[in-house]
C-alpha positions as CSV (number, residue, x, y, z in Angstrom):
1,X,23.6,14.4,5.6
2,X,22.1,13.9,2.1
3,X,22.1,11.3,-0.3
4,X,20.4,10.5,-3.7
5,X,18.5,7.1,-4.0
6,X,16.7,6.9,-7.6
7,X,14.2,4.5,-8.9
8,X,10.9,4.2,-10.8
9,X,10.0,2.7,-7.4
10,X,10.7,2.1,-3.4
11,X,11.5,-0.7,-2.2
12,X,12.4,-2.7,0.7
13,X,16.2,-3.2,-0.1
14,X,16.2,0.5,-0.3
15,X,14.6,1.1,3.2
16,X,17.1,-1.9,4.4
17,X,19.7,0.3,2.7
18,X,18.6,3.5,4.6
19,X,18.7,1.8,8.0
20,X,22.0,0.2,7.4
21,X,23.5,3.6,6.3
22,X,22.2,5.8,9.1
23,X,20.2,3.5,11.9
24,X,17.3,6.3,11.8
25,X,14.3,5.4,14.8
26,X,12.0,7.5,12.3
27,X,11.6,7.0,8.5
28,X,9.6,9.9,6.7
29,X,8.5,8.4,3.5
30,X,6.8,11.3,1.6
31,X,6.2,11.7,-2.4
32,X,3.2,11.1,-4.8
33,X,0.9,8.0,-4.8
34,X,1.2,4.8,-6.4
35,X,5.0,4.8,-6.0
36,X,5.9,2.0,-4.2
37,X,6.7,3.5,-0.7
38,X,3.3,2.0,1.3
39,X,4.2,-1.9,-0.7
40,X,7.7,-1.5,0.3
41,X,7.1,-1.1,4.2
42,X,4.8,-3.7,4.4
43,X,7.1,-6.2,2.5
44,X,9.9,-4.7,4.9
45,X,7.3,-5.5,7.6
46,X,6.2,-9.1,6.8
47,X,10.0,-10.3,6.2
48,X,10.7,-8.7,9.7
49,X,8.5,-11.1,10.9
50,X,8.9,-14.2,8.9
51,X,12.9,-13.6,9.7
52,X,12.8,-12.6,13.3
53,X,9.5,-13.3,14.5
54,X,9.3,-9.3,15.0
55,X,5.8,-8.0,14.6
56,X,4.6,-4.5,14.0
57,X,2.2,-2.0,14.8
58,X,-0.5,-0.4,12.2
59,X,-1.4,3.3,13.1
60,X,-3.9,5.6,11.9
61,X,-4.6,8.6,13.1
62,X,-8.5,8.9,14.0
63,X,-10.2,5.9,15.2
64,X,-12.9,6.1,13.7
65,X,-10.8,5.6,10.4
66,X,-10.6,2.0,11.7
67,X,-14.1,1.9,12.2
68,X,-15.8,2.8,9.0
69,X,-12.7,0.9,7.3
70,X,-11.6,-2.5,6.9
71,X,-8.0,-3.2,7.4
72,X,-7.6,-6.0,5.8
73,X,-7.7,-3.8,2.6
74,X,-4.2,-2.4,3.5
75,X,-3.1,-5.7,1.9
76,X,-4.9,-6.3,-0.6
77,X,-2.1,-5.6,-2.9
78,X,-0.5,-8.2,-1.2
79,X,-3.3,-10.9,-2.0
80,X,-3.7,-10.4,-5.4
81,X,-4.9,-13.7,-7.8
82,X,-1.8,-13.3,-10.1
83,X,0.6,-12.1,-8.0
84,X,0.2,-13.0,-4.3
85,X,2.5,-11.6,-2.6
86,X,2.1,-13.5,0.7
87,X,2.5,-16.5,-1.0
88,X,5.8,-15.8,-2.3
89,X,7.2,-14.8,1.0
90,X,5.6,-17.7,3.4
91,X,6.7,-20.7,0.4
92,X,2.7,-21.1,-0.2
93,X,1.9,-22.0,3.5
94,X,-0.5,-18.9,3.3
95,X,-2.2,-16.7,0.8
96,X,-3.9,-14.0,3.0
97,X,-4.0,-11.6,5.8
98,X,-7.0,-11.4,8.0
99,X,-7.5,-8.9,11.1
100,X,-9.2,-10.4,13.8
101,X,-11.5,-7.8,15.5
102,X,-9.9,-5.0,13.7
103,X,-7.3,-5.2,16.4
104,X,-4.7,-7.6,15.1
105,X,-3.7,-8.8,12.1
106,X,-2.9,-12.7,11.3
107,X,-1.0,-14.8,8.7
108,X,-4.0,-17.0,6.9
109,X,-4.7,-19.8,4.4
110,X,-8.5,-21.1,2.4
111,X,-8.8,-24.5,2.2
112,X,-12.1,-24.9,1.2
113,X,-14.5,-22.8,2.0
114,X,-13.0,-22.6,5.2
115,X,-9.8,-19.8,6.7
116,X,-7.5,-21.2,8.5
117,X,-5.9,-18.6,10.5
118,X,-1.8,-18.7,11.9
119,X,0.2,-16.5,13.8
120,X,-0.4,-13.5,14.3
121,X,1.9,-10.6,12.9
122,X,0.8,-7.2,14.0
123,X,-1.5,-4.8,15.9
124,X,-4.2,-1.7,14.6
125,X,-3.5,1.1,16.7
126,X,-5.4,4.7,16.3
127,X,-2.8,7.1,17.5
128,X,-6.2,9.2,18.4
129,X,-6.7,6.6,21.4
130,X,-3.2,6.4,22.4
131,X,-3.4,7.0,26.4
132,X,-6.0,4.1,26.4
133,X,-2.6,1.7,25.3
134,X,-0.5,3.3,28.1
135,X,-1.1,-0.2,30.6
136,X,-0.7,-2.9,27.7
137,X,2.7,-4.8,26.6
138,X,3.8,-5.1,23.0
139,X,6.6,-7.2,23.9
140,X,7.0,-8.3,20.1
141,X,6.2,-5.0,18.5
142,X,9.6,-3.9,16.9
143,X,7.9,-1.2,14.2
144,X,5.1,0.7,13.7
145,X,3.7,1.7,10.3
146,X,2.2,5.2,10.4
147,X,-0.3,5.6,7.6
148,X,-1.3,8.7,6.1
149,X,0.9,11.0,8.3
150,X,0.6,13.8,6.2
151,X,-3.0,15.5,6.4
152,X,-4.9,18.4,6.4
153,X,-6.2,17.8,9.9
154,X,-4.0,16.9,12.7
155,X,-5.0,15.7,16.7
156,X,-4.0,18.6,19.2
157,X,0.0,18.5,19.7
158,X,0.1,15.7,17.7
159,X,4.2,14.8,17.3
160,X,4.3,14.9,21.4
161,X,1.5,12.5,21.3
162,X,3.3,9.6,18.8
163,X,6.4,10.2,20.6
164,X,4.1,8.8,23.8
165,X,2.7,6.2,21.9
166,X,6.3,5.0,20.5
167,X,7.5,4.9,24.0
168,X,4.6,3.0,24.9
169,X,4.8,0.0,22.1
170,X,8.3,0.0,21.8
171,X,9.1,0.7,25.6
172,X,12.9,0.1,25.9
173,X,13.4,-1.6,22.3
174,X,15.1,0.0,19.5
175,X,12.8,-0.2,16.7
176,X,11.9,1.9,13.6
177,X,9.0,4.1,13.1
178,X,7.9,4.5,9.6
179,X,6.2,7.6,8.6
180,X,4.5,7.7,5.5
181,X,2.8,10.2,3.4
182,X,1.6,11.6,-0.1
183,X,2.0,15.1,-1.1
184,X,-0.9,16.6,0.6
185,X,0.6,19.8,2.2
186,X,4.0,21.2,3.1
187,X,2.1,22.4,6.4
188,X,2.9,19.9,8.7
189,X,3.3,19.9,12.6
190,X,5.7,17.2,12.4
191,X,8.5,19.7,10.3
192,X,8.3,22.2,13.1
193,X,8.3,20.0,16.1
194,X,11.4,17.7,14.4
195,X,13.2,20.9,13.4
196,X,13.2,19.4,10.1
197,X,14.5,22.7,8.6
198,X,15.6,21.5,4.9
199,X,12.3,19.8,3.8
200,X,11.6,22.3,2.0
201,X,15.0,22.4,-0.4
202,X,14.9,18.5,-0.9
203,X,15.0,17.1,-3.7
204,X,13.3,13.8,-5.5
205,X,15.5,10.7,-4.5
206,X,17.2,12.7,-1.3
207,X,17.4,11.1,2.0
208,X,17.8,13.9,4.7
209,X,19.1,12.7,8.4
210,X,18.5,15.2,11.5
211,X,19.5,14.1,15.1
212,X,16.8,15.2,17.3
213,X,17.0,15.5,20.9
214,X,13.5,14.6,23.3
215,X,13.1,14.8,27.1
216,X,10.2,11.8,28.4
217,X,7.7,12.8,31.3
218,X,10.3,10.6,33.5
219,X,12.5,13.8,32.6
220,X,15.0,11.3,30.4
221,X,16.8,13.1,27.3
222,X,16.5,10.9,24.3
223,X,18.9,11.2,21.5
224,X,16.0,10.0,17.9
225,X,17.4,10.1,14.3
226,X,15.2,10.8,11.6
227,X,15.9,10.0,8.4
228,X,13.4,11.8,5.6
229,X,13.5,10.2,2.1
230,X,11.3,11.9,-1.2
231,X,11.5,8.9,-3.5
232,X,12.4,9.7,-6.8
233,X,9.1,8.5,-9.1
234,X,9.4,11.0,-12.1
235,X,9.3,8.0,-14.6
236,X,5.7,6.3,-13.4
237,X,4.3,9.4,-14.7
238,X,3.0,8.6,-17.7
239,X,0.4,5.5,-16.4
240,X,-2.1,8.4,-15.0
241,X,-2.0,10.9,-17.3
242,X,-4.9,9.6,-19.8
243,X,-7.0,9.9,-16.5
244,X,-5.9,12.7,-14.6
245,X,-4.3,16.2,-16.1
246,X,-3.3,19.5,-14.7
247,X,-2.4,19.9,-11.1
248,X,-3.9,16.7,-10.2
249,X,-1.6,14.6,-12.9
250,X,1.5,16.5,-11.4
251,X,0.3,15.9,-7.7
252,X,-0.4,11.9,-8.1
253,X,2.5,10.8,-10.5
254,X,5.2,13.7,-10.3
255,X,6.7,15.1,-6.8
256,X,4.2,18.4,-7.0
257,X,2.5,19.2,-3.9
258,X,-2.0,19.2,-3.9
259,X,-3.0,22.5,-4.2
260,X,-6.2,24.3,-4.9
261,X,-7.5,26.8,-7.5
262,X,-7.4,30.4,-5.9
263,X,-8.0,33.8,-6.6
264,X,-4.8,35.9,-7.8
265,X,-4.6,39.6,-8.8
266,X,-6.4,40.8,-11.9
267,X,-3.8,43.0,-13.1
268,X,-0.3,43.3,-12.3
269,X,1.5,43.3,-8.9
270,X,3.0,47.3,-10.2
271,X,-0.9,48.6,-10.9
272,X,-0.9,48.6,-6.8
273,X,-0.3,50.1,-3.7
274,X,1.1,48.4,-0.5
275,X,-0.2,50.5,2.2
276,X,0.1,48.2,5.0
277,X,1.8,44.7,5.6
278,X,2.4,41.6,8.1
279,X,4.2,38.9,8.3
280,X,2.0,35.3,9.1
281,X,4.2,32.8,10.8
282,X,2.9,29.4,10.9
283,X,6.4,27.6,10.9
284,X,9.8,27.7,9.6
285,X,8.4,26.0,6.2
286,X,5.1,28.2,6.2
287,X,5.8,31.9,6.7
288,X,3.7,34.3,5.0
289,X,3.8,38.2,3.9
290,X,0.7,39.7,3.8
291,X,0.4,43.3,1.8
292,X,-3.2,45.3,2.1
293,X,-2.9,46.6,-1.5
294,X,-5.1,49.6,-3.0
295,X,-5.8,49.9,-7.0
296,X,-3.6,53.3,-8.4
297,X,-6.2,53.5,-10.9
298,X,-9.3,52.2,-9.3
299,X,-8.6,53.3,-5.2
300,X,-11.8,51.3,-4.3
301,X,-10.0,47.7,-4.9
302,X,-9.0,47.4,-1.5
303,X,-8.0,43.7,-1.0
304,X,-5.0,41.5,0.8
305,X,-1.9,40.1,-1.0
306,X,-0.3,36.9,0.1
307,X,2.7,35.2,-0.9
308,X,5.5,33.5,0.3
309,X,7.8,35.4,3.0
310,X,11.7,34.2,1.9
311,X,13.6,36.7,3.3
312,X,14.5,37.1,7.1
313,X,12.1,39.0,10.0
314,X,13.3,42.4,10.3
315,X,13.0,44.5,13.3
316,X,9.6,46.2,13.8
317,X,7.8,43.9,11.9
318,X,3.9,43.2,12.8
319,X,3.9,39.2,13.3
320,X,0.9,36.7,13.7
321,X,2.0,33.4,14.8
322,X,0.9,30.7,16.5
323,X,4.6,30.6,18.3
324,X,5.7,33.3,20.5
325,X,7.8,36.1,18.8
326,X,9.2,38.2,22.1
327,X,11.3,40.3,19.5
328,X,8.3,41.7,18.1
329,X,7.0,43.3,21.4
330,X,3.9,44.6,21.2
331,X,3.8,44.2,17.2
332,X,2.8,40.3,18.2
333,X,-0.4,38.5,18.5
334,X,-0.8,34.9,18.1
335,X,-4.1,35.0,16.2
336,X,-5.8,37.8,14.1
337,X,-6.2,40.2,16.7
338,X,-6.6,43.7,15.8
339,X,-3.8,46.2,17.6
340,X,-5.8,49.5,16.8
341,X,-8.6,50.4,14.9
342,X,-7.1,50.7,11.2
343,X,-5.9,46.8,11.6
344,X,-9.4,46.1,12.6
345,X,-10.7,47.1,9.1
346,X,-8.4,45.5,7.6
347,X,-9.1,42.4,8.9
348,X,-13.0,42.8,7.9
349,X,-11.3,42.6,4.2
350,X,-9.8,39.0,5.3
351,X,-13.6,38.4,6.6
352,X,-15.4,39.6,3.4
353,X,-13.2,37.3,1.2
354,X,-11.3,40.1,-0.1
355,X,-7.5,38.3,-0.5
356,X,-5.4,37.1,-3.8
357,X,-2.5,35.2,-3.7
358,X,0.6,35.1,-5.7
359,X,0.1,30.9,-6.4
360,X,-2.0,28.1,-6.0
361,X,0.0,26.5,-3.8
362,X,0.4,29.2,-1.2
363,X,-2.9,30.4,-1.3
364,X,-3.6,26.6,-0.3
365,X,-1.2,26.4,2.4
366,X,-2.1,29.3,3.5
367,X,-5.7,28.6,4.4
368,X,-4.6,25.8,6.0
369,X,-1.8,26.8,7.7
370,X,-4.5,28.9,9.3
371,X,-7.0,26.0,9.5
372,X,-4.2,24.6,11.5
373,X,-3.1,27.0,13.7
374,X,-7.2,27.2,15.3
375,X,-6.4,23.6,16.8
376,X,-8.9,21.0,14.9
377,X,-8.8,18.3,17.9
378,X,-9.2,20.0,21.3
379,X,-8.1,16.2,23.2
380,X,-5.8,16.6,25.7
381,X,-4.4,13.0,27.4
């Protein structure tokens, strides 16, 4: 199911509008920054609990994000002098948010020099930690605000572990789970694990809805929907652009994804030869084709090729993958991992540096699709 939501900005009535339509358990929120999307889940958040009394539940991933941070500067947009927020919502009882510990978050007022605090209104989780919440009760936790969920560095089987944590805050409760990220990186454990197999084809202002199916350690099936929304921002362009330009100025105020500067061919694809190729296959959304290419004019330019694999896995194809590809036989590894001898030097290319890519963008996934695929947090609950 698709539909098209467009505005210059997210906001709540739009993520009221999303949950009314489809009653999703998980909300992906991902486009550029500075559109709207973090403001409008708080908002949704605070009237949750103004209205119902229902509080929520602040995650980030690492806990030592929490450490060197202080949360109270997630609201700060809330709290500003001209425009408070928090004021307009509570009639002027209170004018700030406060977090107590860095583990909760309370509803607060100045008068004087002195803060009065009043009820509290949510909890700071790090999903890192999340075993450690397994014997508490969140008995008024009815969402949980996911911060940053798009990264560059992920905790070992990460989905698995938020789907533990979710079961642990929300226990029996049917609440919401809002994911939201900027335009880091396509690469993303999430899109595999949810089977989230159109992400790549959406479109600014498209909300996408999957039914996923997910069996508990108690062996129970749970039926989740997911709903996965790229707000369309296009015209909040033009407030960045005297500061940023190039791929960063399409990356914070368009719907590009961040990618870095790397190195591409110095003459044309047709001055080569393909004398050996693999496919790399880090998910559905991240599969690579990989050509060892020699100079017809130069035969000492020896170097790797990559670019984007769009066409389907034929049969004797050499596959690296991180997931298991029986149908490849003994063509598959699931790292770099020389089958003979000739591989092996080819690999000492990868080694030596010696790679191009056909963009910016997949050389950048690329590297950390392959980042990614080496594990970065070695946990295990």
């Amino acid at each position: 199911m698709a539909e098209k939501i467009k505005r210059d900005y997210i906001t709540y009535k739009d993520l009221d509008k999303i949950i009314d339509k489809y009653d999703p358990q998980y909300i992906m929120l991902i486009s550029a920054r500075n559109d709207g999307k973090s403001y409008a889940v708080k908002e949704w958040a605070l009237r949750r609990f103004l209205e119902l009394k229902e509080q929520f539940a602040y995650l980030r991933r690492f806990e030592i994000d929490l450490k060197r941070t202080d949360p109270v500067g997630y609201w700060r947009d809330f709290m500003r002098v001209e425009d408070n927020k928090i004021m307009q919502l509570t009639d002027g009882v209170y004018d700030r948010i406060t977090a107590e510990g860095k583990q909760y978050f309370y509803l607060a007022r100045k008068e004087g020099k002195n803060i009065v605090k009043g009820p509290e209104i949510g909890h700071i989780h790090a999903l890192s930690v999340q075993s450690s919440y397994k014997s508490m009760q969140f008995p008024e936790v009815g969402s949980i605000l996911y911060e940053e969920f798009v990264s560059d560095r992920f905790l070992y089987d990460e989905p698995r572990k938020l789907m533990q944590y979710v079961s642990t805050v929300l226990r029996s409760k049917v609440g919401r789970v809002w994911m939201i990220g900027n335009t880091i990186t396509r690469i993303n454990p999430y899109f595999r694990h949810f089977e989230l197999t159109n992400f790549n084809k959406m479109k600014p202002g498209q909300v996408d809805v999957y039914d996923y199916k997910y069996e508990l350690e108690d062996g129970t099936v749970t039926n989740t929907r997911i709903a996965v929304h790229i707000p369309d921002v296009k015209s909040k362009g033009s407030g960045v652009k005297g500061m940023f330009f190039g791929v960063s100025a399409g990356m914070i105020a368009g719907q590009q994804w961040d990618r870095e500067e790397q190195p591409h061919l110095r003459d044309k694809i047709s001055s080569y030869e393909t004398m050996y190729e693999l496919v790399f296959d880090y998910e559905a959304n991240a599969t690579f084709l990989l050509r060892l290419l020699q100079h017809r004019k130069y035969p000492d330019r020896v170097l790797w090729y990559v670019e984007p694999k769009t066409t389907p896995l034929r049969p004797n194809t050499r596959i690296i993958s991180p997931m298991l590809h029986e149908e490849a036989g003994a063509l598959y590894t699931n790292a770099f991992k020389a089958i003979h001898p000739r591989e092996a030097a080819a690999f000492r290319l990868l080694d030596m540096g010696r790679i191009a890519y056909s963009d910016n963008l997949t050389g950048t996934e690329f590297i950390r699709a392959l980042k990614m695929s080496r594990v970065v947090d070695n946990s295990r609950d």
